[in-house]
C-alpha angles and dihedrals in degrees: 000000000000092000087055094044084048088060102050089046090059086039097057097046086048091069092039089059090044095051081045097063097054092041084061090043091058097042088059095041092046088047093050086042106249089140087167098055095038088063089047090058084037092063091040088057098047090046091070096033111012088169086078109112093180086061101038084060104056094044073059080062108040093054094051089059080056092054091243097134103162086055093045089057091045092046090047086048092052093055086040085063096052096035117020092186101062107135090192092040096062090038084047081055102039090049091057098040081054101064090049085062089241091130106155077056086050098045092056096053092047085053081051089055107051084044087073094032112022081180095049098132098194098056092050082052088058096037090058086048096058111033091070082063086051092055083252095127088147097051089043081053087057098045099054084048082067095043086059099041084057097039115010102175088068109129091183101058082043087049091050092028084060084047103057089037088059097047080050083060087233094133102167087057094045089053093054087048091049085049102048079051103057086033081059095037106014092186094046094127087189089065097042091051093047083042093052098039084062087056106057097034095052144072122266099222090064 
């Protein structure tokens, strides 16, 4: 019987190792953005071991970046059922929920992610992008106030925190945000325009 036992075990981490290769595949291919070809090596990974979570959640991201948002969600769903405290697996999910305009669905998954990872910088990311579609423009404030704090050499988060300052009507505080932007990404054109737009709509004494 140990011989037999011998020979699952290798077997077994035969087919670990194997899974292993193509999880490593995706991951390069995701990072250097093949999303086509990550969630090749994806599918070829959870053929040979489809209890993996870690790996049911990228394929969700993947397929977000493919703009396959209903299978992302089926896909993130899918690693939520095997590990319900997988922090990339609910931002996976409210990203994608996102694009589909379903935010309050969004929003609760975001607030599942930060659960598991109160740090988690993407799904705070996620969570500032969403909460101006819910009418929350103050806590979007405060969330990009936790990007930054995370990350403060995002121009991006400047860019959409000087945004959401501005519809606030609290000019003096968007400026500086535009500022902090183009100080970060001088050539960004999105952030000039927006720049140059408070300037000319608003009042100079401001």
């Amino acid at each position: 019987m140990g011989f037999f036992r011998a020979i699952k075990r290798k077997k077994d981490s035969d087919t670990e190792s194997d899974a292993g290769i193509w999880i490593h595949k995706g991951d390069t291919l995701y990072d250097s953005g093949q999303f086509e070809e990550a969630l090749y090596a994806y599918n070829h990974a959870l053929f040979i071991n489809p209890g993996d979570a870690d790996v049911w959640s990228s394929k969700g991201g993947a397929l977000v970046h493919l703009h396959k948002y209903k299978k992302s969600i089926a896909a993130c769903d899918r690693a939520i059922s095997i590990n319900p405290h997988s922090e990339t697996a609910w931002s996976n999910k409210a990203s994608a929920l996102a694009h589909l305009g379903k935010y309050k669905e969004a929003f609760t998954a975001c607030e599942e992610s930060l659960k598991n990872d109160p740090d988690f910088l993407i799904a705070w990311i996620i969570k500032s992008n969403i909460l101006p579609y819910l009418g929350k423009n103050i806590l979007a404030v405060e969330a990009c106030e936790e990007v930054l704090n995370r990350d403060p050499y995002n121009a991006e988060i400047w860019n959409n925190k000087g945004v959401i300052l501005e519809e606030l009507g609290v000019y003096k505080e968007a400026k500086k945000a535009y500022d902090q932007a183009l100080k970060i990404d001088p050539g960004n054109k999105k952030v000039q325009k927006n720049r140059k737009e408070l300037e000319a709509n608003t009042p100079k004494h401001l």
